[in-house]
KEKE-3310 file (N, C-alpha, C; in steps of 0.2 Angstrom, whole numbers, plus 5000, padded with zeros to 4 digits):
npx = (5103:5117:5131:5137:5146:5158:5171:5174:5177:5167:5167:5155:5137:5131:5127:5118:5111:5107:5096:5090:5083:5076:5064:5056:5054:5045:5032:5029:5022:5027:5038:5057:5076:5092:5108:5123:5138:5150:5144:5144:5135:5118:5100:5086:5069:5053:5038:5021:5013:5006:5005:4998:4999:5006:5018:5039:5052:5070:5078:5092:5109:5116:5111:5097:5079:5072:5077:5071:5057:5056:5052:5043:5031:5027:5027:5016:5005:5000:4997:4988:4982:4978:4996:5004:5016:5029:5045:5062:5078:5087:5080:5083:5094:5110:5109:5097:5081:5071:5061:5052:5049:5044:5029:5025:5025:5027:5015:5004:5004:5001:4988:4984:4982:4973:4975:4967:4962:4959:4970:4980:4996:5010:5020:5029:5036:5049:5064:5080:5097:5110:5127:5121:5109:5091:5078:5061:5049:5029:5022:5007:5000:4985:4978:4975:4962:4956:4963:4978:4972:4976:4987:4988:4999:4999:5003:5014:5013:5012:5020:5013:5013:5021:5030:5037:5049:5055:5069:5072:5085:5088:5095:5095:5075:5075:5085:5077:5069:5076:5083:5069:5066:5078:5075:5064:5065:5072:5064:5050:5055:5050:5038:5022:5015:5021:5025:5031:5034:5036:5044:5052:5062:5065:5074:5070:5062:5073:5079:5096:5107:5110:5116:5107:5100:5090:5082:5067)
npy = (5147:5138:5135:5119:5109:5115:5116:5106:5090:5075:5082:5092:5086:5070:5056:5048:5061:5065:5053:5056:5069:5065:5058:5067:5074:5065:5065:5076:5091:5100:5102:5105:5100:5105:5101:5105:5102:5100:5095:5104:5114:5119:5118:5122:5122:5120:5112:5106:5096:5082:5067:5051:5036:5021:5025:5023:5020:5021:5016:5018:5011:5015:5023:5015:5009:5012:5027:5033:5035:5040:5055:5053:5047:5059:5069:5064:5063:5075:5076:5082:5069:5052:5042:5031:5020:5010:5006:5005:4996:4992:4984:4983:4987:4994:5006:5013:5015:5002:4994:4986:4991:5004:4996:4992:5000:5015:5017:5013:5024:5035:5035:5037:5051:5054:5050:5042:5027:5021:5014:5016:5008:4998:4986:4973:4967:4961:4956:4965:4965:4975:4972:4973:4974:4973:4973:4977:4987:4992:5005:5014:5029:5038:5054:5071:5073:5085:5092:5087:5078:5082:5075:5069:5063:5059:5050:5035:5023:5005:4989:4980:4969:4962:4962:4957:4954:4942:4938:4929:4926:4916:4906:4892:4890:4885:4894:4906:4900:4897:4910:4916:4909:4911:4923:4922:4917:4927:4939:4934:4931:4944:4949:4939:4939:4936:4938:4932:4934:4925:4928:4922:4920:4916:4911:4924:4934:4934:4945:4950:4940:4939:4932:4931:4936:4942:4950:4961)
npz = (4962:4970:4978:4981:4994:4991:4996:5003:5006:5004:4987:4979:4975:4983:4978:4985:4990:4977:4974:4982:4980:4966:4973:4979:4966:4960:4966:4962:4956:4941:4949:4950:4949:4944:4940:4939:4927:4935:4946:4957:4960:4963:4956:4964:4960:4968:4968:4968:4976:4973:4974:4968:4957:4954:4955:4954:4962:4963:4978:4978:4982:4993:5004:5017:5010:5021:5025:5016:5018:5031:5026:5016:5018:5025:5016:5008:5013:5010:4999:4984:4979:4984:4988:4979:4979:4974:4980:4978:4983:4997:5012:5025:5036:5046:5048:5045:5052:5051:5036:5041:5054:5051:5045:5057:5067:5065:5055:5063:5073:5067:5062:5076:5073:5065:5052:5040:5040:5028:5014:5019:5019:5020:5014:5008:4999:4992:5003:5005:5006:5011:5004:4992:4988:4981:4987:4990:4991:4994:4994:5002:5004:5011:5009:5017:5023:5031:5043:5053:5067:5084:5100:5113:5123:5137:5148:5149:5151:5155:5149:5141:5132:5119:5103:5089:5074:5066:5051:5037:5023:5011:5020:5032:5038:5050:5058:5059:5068:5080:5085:5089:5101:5106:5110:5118:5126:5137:5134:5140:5155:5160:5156:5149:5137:5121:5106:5092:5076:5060:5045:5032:5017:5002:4985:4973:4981:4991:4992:4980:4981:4995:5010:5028:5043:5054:5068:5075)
capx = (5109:5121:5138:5136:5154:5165:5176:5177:5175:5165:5165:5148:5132:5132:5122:5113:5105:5102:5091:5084:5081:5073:5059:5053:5052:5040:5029:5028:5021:5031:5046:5063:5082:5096:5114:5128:5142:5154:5140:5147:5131:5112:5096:5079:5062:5048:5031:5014:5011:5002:5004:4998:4998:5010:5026:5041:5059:5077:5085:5099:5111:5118:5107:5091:5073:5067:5080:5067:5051:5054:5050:5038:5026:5025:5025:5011:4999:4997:4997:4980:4979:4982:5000:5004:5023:5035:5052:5069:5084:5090:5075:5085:5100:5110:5110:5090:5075:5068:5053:5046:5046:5038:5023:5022:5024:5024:5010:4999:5005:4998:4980:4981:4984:4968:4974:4963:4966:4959:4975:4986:4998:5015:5016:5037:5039:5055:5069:5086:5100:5118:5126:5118:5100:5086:5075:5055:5040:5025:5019:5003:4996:4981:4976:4973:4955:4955:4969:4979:4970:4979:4986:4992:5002:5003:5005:5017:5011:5018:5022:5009:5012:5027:5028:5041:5050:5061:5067:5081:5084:5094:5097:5089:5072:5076:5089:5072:5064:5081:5081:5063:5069:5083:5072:5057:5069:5076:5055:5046:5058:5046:5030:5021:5013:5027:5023:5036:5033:5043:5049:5057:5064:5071:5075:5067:5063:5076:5086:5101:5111:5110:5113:5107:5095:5089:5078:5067)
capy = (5143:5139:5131:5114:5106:5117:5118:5100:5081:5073:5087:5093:5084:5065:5050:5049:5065:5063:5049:5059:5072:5062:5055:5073:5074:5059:5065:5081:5093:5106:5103:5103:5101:5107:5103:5108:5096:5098:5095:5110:5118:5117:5127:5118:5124:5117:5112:5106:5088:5078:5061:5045:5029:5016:5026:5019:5025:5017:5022:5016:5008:5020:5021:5008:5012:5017:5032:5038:5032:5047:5061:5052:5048:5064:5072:5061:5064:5083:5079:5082:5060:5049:5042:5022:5019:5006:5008:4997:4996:4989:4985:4983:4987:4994:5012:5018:5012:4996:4995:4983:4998:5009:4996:4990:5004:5021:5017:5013:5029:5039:5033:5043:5058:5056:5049:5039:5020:5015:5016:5017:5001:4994:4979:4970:4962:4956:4961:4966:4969:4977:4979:4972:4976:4970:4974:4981:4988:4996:5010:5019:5034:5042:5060:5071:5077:5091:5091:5081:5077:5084:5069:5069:5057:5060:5044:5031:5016:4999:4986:4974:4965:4963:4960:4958:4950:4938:4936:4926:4924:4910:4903:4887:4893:4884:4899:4911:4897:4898:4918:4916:4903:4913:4930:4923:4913:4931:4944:4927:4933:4950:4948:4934:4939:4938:4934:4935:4934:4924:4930:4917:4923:4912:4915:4931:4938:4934:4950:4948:4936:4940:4929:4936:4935:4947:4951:4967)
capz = (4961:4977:4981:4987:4997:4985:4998:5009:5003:4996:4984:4974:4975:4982:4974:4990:4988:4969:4972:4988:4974:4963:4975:4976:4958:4959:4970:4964:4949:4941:4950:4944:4949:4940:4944:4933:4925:4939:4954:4964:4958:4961:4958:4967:4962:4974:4965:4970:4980:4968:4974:4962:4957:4950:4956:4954:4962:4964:4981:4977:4989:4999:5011:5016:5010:5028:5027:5011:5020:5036:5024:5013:5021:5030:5012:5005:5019:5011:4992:4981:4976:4988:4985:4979:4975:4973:4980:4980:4986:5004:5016:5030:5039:5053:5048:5047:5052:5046:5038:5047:5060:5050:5046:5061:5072:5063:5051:5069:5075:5063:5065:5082:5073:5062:5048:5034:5038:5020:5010:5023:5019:5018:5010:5009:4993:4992:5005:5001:5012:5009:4998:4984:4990:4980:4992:4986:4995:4989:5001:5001:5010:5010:5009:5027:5022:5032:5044:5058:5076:5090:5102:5121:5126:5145:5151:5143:5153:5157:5145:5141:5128:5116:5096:5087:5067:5063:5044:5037:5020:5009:5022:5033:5041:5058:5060:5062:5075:5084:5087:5093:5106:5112:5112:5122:5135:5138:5137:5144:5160:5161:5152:5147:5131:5118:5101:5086:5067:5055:5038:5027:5010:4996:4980:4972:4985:4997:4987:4978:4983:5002:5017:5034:5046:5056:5074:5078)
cpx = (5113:5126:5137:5144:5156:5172:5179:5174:5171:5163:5157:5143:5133:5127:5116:5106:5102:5097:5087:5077:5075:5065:5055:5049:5045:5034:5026:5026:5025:5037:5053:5071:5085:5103:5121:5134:5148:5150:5139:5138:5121:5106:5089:5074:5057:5043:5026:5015:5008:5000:5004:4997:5004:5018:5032:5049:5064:5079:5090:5104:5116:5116:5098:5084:5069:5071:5075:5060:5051:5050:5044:5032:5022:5021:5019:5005:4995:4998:4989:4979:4984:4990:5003:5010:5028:5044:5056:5073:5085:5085:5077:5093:5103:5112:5104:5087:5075:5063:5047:5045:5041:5031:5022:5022:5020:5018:5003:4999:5001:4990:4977:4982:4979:4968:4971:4966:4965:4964:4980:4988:5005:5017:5024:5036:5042:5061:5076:5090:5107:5122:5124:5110:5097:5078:5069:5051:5036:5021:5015:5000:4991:4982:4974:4967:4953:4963:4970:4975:4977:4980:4990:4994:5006:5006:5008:5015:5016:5016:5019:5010:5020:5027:5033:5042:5055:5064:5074:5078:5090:5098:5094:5083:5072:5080:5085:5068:5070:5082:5074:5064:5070:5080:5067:5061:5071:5068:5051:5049:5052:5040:5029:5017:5017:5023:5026:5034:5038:5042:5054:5058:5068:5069:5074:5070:5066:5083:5091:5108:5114:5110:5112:5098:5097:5083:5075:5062)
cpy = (5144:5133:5126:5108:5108:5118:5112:5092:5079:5081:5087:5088:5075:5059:5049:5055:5066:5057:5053:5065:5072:5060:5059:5072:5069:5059:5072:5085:5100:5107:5100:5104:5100:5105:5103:5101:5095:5095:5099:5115:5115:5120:5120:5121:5117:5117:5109:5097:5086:5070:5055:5041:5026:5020:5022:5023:5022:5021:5020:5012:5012:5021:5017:5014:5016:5025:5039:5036:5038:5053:5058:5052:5052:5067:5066:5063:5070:5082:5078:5074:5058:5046:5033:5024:5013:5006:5001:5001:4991:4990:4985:4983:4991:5001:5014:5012:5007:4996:4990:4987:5003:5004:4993:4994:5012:5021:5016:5020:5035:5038:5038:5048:5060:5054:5043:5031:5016:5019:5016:5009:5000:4988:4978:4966:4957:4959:4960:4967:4971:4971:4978:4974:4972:4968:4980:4981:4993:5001:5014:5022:5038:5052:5064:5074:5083:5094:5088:5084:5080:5081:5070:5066:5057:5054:5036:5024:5013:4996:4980:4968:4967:4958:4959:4953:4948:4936:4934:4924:4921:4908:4897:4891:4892:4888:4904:4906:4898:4904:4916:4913:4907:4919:4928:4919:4923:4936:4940:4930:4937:4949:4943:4933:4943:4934:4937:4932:4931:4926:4926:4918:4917:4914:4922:4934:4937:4940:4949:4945:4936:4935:4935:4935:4940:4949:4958:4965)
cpz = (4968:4976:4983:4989:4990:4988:5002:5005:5005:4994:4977:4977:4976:4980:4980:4989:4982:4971:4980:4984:4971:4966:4978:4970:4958:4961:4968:4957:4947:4946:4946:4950:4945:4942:4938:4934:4933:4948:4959:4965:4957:4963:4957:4966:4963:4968:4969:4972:4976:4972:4970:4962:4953:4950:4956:4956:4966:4969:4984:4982:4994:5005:5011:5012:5016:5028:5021:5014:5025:5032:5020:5013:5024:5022:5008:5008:5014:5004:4989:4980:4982:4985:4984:4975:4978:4976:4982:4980:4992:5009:5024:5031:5044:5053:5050:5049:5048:5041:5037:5055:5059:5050:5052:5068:5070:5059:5056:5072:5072:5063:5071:5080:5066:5054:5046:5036:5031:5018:5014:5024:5019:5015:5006:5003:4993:4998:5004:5007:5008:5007:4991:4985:4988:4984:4988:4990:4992:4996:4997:5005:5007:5011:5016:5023:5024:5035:5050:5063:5079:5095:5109:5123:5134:5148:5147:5146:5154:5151:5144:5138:5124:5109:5093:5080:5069:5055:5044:5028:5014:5014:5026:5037:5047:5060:5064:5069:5083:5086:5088:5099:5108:5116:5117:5127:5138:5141:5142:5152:5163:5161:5148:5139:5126:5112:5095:5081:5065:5049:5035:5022:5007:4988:4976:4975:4992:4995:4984:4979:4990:5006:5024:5036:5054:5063:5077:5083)
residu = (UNK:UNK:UNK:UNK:UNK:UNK:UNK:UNK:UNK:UNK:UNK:UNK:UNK:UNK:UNK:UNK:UNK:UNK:UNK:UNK:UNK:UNK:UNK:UNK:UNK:UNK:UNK:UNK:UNK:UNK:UNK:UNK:UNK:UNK:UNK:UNK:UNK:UNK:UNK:UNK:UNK:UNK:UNK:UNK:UNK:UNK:UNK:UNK:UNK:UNK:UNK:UNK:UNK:UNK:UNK:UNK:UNK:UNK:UNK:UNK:UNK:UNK:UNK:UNK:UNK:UNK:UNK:UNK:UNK:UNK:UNK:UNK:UNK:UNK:UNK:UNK:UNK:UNK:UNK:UNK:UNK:UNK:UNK:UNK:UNK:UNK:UNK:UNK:UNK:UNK:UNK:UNK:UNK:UNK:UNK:UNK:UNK:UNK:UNK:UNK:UNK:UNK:UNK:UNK:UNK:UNK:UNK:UNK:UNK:UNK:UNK:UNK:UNK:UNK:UNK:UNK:UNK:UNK:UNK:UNK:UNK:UNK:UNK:UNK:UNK:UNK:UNK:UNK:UNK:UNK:UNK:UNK:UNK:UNK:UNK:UNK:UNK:UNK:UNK:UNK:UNK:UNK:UNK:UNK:UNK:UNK:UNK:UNK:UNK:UNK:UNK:UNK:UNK:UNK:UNK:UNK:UNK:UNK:UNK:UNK:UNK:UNK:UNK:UNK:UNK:UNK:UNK:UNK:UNK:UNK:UNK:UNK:UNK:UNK:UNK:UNK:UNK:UNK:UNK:UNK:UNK:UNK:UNK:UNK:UNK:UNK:UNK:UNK:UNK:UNK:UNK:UNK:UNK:UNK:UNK:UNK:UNK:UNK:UNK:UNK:UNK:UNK:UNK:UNK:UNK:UNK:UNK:UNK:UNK:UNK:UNK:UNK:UNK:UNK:UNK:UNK)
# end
């Protein structure tokens, strides 16, 4: 048992870290938190990696899903079953990572560090953005077999090529052809191989009642 903010604001445990909490829990066997009626107070026993299948966990709207994705994936890599889970909330916004960075960058990344490309997916649903979210991805990672490759990145090279999203959604899709326009009058200046992605959403999965459109 430990004190947590008993002494400065926000006091006790905030919703944030409850569903941080939580997405342990999910992942995990034989773990438990505890937190007493006031929040001030909470006693964390650690259990065993397990990983799974058909997971499912609210992370709430406080902050996006890429801000639950930096640990997750780390902790998946090392549990006994590979790990296949569900998460919603807010797939993008202007606090964390997106994640269309994680699968389009960080989930490449990892490849040079030895891990398992079968399983290794992200895979966008629906997306959601503040503050109503409605936003779903299903992410799954493999197991490391033994363990990570060892990776040297001496040299960062020049910049050959350039990739990038575009999504917009409830609103017209000529808005994402329009941010493509503007962004390749602007790379096209530097490097000739520019090629952006569209993403258009309606209904569903355009998340709950969100306008907005957006360019990474």
């Amino acid at each position: 048992m430990f004190k947590h903010r008993s002494s400065k604001e926000p006091f006790g445990v905030s919703s944030l870290e409850i569903h941080f909490g939580w997405k342990r829990l999910r992942i995990s066997d034989d773990c438990s938190v505890e937190i007493n009626e006031t929040g001030m107070k909470l006693r964390y026993k650690p259990g065993v990696l397990v990983g799974g299948k058909y997971l499912v966990h609210d992370c709430g709207l406080s902050r996006s899903i890429g801000y639950f994705l930096e640990t997750l994936i780390l902790l998946g890599l090392f549990g006994k079953k590979p790990l296949s889970i569900t998460l919603k909330g807010i797939t993008n916004d202007s606090k964390d990572p997106s994640v269309d960075t994680f699968r389009t960058t960080t989930l490449h990344m990892l490849k040079r560090f030895g891990v398992p490309l079968e399983g290794l997916e992200l895979k966008i649903v629906n997306r959601g953005a503040p503050p109503l979210g409605g936003g779903e991805i299903i992410l799954g990672v493999p197991i490391v077999p033994t363990s990570l490759t060892m990776t040297h990145w001496v040299d960062e090279g020049m910049v050959k090529s350039i990739r990038g999203v575009t999504f917009s959604t409830r609103v017209s899709p000529q808005i994402g052809s329009r941010m493509i326009y503007a962004a390749r009058g602007i790379f096209n200046r530097f490097i000739p191989d520019v090629h952006i992605f569209t993403d258009h959403r309606s209904g569903p999965s355009g998340g709950r009642y969100n306008y907005i459109y957006s360019f990474y």
